[in-house]
C-alpha positions in Angstrom: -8.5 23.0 -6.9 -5.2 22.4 -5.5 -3.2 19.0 -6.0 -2.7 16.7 -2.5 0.6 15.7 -1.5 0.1 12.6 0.6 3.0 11.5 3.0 2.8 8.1 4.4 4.1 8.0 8.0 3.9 5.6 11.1 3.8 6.7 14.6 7.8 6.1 15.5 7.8 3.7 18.0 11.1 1.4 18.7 10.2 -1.6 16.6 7.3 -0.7 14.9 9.1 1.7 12.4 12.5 1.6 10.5 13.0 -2.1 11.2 15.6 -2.9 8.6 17.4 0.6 9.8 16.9 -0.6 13.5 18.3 -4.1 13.1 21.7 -2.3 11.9 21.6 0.7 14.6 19.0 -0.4 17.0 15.2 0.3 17.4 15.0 3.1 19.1 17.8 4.8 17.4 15.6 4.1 14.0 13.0 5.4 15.8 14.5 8.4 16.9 15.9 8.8 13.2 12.6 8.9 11.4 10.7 11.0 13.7 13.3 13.8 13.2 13.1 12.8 9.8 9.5 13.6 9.0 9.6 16.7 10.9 12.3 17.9 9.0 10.5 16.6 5.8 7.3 18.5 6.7 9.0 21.8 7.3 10.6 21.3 4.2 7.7 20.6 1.6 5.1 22.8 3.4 4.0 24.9 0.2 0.2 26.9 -0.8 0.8 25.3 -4.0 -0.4 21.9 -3.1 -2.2 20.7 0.0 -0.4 18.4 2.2 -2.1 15.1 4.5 -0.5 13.0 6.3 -1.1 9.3 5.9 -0.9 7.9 9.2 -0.2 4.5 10.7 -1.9 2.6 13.0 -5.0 4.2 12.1 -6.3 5.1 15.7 -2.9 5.9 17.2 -1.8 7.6 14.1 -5.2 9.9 13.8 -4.7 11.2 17.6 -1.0 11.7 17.6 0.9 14.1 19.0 3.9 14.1 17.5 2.9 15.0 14.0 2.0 18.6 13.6 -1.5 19.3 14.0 -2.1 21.6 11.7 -1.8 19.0 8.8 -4.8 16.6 8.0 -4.8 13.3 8.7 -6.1 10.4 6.8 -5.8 7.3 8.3 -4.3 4.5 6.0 -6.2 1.8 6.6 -5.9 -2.0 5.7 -3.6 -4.3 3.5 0.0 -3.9 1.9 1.1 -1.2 0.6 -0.5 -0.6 -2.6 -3.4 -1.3 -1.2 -2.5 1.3 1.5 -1.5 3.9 -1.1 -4.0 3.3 -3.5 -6.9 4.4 -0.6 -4.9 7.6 -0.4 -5.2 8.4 -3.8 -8.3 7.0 -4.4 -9.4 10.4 -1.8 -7.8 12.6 -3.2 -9.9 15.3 -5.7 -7.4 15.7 -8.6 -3.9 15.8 -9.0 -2.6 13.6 -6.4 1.6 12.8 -5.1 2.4 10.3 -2.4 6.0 10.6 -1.2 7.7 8.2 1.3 8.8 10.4 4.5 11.9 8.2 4.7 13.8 10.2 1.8 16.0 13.1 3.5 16.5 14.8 -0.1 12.7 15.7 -1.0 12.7 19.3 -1.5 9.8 21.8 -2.7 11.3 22.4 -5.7 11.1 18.0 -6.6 7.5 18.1 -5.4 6.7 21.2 -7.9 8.6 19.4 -10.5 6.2 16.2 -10.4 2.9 18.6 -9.8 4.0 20.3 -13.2 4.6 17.0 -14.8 0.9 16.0 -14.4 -0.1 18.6 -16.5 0.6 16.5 -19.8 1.2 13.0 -18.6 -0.8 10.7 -16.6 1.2 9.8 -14.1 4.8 10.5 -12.8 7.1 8.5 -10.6 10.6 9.7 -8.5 12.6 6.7 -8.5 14.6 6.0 -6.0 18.3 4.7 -6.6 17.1 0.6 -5.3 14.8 0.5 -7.9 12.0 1.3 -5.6 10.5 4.8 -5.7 10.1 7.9 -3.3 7.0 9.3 -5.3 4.1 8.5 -7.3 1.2 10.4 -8.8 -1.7 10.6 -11.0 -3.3 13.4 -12.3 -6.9 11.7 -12.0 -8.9 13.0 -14.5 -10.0 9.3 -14.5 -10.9 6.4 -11.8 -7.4 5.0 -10.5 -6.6 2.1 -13.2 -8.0 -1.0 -12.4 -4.9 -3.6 -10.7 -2.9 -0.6 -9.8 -0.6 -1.8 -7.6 -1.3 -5.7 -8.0 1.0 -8.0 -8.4 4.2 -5.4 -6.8 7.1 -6.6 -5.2 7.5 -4.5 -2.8 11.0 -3.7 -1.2 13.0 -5.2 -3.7 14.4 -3.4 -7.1 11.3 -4.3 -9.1 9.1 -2.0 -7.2 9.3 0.6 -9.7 9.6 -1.6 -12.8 6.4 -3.6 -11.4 4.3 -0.8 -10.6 5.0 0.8 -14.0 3.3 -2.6 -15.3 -0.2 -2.2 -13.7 -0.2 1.5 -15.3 -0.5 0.1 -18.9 -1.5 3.0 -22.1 -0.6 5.8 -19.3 1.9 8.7 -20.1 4.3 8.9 -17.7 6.9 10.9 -16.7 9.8 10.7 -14.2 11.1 13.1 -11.9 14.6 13.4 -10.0 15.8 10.0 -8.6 16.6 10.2 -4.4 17.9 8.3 -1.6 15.3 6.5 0.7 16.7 5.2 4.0 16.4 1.6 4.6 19.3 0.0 6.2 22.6 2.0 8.2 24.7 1.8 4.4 22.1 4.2 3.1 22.3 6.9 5.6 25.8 8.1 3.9 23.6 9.6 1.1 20.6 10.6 2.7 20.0 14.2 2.0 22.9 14.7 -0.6 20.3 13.9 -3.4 20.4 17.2 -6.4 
């Protein structure tokens, strides 16, 4: 059975994606950035080893759009924060499982290989990202997700990692390469120069 890689997207629509990046270089130019950015980010990690779905945001809208490639499967996120968002994903997903952010320009095949192959003797692995949030999780699921994953996180602040970490108590976990997300304007100088 091959491993999912789930990317969480949003349709890209001027206000409704990328607002911290758009109140810095306006909406539809964050708009404009993160469509191209997925695209690009799809081309990229398109591998046979793993089997790649898009998460997609609004539901409806999300499941008959056009702008991301068809060929992919969709799964529509459904309800709540984040966690609750990403936990749904991964909740579907038959064995190993990876949700990346589409909002990190220096994801490569080679990172997504690297956290595949770390599932093989840990439980889990994260790829932090350099706010103290993170640009990947997975879990290798040979068991139901862990009860209060996700509760209690803080999302967009630096104790998203750290905080997350906390609901995976006993689990072995490893750690990939740490990237660049893009949030705000002053993090597009190192988009995509991530090693």
């Amino acid at each position: 059975m091959k491993p999912t890689l789930v990317v969480m997207v949003k349709e890209p629509r001027a206000g409704r994606v990328k607002t911290r990046l758009g109140r810095d270089i306006g909406m539809t130019a964050a708009a404009w950035w993160f469509r191209h950015q997925v695209r690009r980010l799809l081309r990229t990690i398109d591998d046979p080893r793993w089997t790649t779905v898009l998460a997609v945001a609004p539901d409806r809208a999300g499941m008959a759009s056009r702008v991301w490639p068809a060929h992919l499967p969709r799964w529509p996120q459904g309800q709540g924060d984040l966690g609750d968002r990403m936990a749904r994903m991964m909740a579907r997903a038959d064995g190993p499982v990876c949700v990346i952010g589409a909002d990190v320009p220096g994801i490569t095949r080679a990172h997504v290989a690297q956290a595949f192959k770390a599932l093989g003797d840990h439980d889990a692995v994260f790829g932090p990202a350099h706010d103290g949030g993170y640009w990947l999780i997975g879990l290798r699921r040979a068991h139901p997700l862990p009860r209060g994953l996700f509760h209690g996180v803080r999302w967009s602040t630096e104790h998203a990692l750290a905080d997350t970490r906390a609901t995976l108590p006993g689990l072995r976990i490893a750690k990939v390469a740490s990237l660049h997300d893009v949030d705000t304007a002053a993090d597009l100088p190192h988009a995509g120069h991530d090693k």
